[in-house]
N, C-alpha and C positions, 0 to 999 in steps of 0.2 A: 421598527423592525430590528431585532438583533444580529449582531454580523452573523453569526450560526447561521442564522435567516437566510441572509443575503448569501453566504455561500454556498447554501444550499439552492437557493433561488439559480445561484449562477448555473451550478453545474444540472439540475433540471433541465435549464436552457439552453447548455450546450453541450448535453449527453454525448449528442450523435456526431459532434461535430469536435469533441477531445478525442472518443473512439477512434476518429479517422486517422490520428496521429501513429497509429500502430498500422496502417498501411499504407504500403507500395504505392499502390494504382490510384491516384489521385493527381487531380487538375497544377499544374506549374506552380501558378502563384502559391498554391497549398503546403507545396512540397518546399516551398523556398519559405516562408512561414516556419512549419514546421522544423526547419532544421535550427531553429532559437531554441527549441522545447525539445530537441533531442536526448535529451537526458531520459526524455520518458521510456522511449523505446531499448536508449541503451541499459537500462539497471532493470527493463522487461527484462533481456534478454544476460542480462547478468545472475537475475535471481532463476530461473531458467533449466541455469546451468551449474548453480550452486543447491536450490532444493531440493532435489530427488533424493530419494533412500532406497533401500532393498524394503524387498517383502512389501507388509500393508501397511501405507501410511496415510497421514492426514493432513490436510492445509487448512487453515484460516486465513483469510484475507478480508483484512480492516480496512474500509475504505476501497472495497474495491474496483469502485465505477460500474463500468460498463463487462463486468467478470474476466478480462484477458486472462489474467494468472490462473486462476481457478480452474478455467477449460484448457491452458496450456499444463496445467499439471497433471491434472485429470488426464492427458494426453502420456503426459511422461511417467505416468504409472500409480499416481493418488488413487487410493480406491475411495475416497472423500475430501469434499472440497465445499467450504462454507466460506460464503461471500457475504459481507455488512458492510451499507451502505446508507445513507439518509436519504439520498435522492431517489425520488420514485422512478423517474425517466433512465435514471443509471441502471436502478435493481432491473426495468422493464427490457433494456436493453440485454440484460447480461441473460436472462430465464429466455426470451426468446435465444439468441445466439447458442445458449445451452442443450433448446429443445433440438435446433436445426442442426446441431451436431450428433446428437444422438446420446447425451450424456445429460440428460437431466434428471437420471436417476441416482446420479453423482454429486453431479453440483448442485447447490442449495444455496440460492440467492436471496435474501430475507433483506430488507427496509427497516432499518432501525438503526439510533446512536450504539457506539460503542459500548460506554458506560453503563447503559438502559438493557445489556444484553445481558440475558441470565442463565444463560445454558450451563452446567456441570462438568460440558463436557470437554476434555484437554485434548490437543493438537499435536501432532508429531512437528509438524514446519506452520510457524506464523508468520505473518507480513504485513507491514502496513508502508505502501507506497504511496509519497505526495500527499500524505494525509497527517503529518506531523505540521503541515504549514500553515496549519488555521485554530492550533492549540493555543489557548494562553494560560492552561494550564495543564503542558505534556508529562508531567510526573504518574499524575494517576494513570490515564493510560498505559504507558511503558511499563508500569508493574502489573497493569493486570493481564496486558501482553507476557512480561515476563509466567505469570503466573499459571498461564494457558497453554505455555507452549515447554512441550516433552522434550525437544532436543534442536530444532533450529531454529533462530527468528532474525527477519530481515525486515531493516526500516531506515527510510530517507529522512535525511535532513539538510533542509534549503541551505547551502551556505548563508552564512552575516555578512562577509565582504567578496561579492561575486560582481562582475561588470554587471549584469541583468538585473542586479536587487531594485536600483532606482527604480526602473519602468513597471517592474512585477509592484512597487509601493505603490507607484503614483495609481495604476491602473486600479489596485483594487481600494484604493482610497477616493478614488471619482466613481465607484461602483458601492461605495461607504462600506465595504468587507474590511475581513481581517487577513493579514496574513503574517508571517513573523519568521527570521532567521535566526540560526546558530553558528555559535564560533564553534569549535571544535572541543573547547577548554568547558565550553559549557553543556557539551556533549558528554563527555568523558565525568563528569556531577553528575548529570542527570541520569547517565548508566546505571554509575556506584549505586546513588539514592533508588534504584529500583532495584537495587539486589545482586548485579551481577558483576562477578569480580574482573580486573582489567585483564588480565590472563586468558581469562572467555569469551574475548571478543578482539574484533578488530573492526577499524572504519578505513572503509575505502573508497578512495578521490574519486570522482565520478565527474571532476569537475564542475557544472554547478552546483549537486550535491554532496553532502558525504551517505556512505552507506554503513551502518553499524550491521556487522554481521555475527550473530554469536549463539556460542553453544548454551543450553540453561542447566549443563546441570547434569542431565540424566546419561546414558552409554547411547553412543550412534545408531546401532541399533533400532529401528522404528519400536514404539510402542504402541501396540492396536488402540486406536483411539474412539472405533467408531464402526 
């Protein structure tokens, strides 16, 4: 089995039970767990508050699990939001969550690699959260990230020397997955080699991640994508 495999295996497995990381009302031991993997919640809630636009805009979200962004965007004014994900139990999670909100004529949560997606169609705001950590080869994505998105894109990257790195290795190397960090210096290459000049971005501490946050290009202004 390929790690691909395997990390798709994982998160099938524990769709419902990463989901829970973004709520409150859960059991002690959860919450005290949970607060290792805070990061998740907090660059939720950082892209959040940096995505919106005026007028009609659009999101993609790469890797999106179980749909959080998607249906909080859609909330804060997205008049389209497209969710890609490998895992079926993520995508399954995120269409229900969508229907019982009343926005599933909005959001559009489809099951499929990144790479394997062939849509034409470009994005006002991109994202790919927690989903740069299982590349071993993040160049082609980032550009084609780069390539889809009209005016914002936001994307994590696990630091290389964070106290958590050992246990997050050992873990998914007794689980035979992949998973893999960045220094920052190797961030700041990987941007350029996708196109996007230093001036147009910036990365922000997050603590155990960084956040690359950048404009691609076009006027702030949303562009009707959709």
């Amino acid at each position: 089995m390929s790690s691909v495999s395997r990390v798709q295996r994982h998160f099938d497995r524990d769709a419902e039970r990463f989901d829970a990381i973004y709520e409150t009302r859960k059991p002690l031991y959860q919450r005290a767990v949970d607060r290792l993997r805070r990061v998740v919640v907090e660059r939720f809630h950082l892209v959040c508050a940096l995505a919106p636009l005026q007028g009609r805009w659009s999101v993609l979200d790469v890797g999106c699990g179980s749909g959080r962004y998607g249906l909080a965007l859609a909330r804060s004014g997205a008049a389209r939001a497209v969710g890609l994900d490998f895992s079926a139990a993520m995508i399954d999670l995120a269409r229900r969550e969508a229907s019982a909100a009343g926005l599933g004529e909005r959001c559009v949560f489809t099951q499929c690699e990144f790479m394997a997606y062939a849509e034409r169609e470009t994005f006002d705001v991109v994202l790919a959260m927690g989903y740069f950590d299982y590349l071993r080869d993040p160049l082609p994505h980032l550009s084609k990230m780069a390539a889809l998105c009209a005016c914002r894109l936001f994307v994590s990257f696990p630091k290389r020397w964070e106290w958590r790195v050992p246990a997050r290795k050992m873990r998914f190397l007794l689980q035979r997955g992949y998973v893999r960090f960045y220094g920052k210096d190797e961030i700041r290459r990987l941007v350029a080699a996708a196109g996007l000049r230093a001036e147009d971005y910036s990365l922000i501490d997050l603590g155990r991640d960084w956040i690359l946050v950048a404009h691609t290009g076009r006027p702030e202004a949303p562009t009707t994508s959709g």
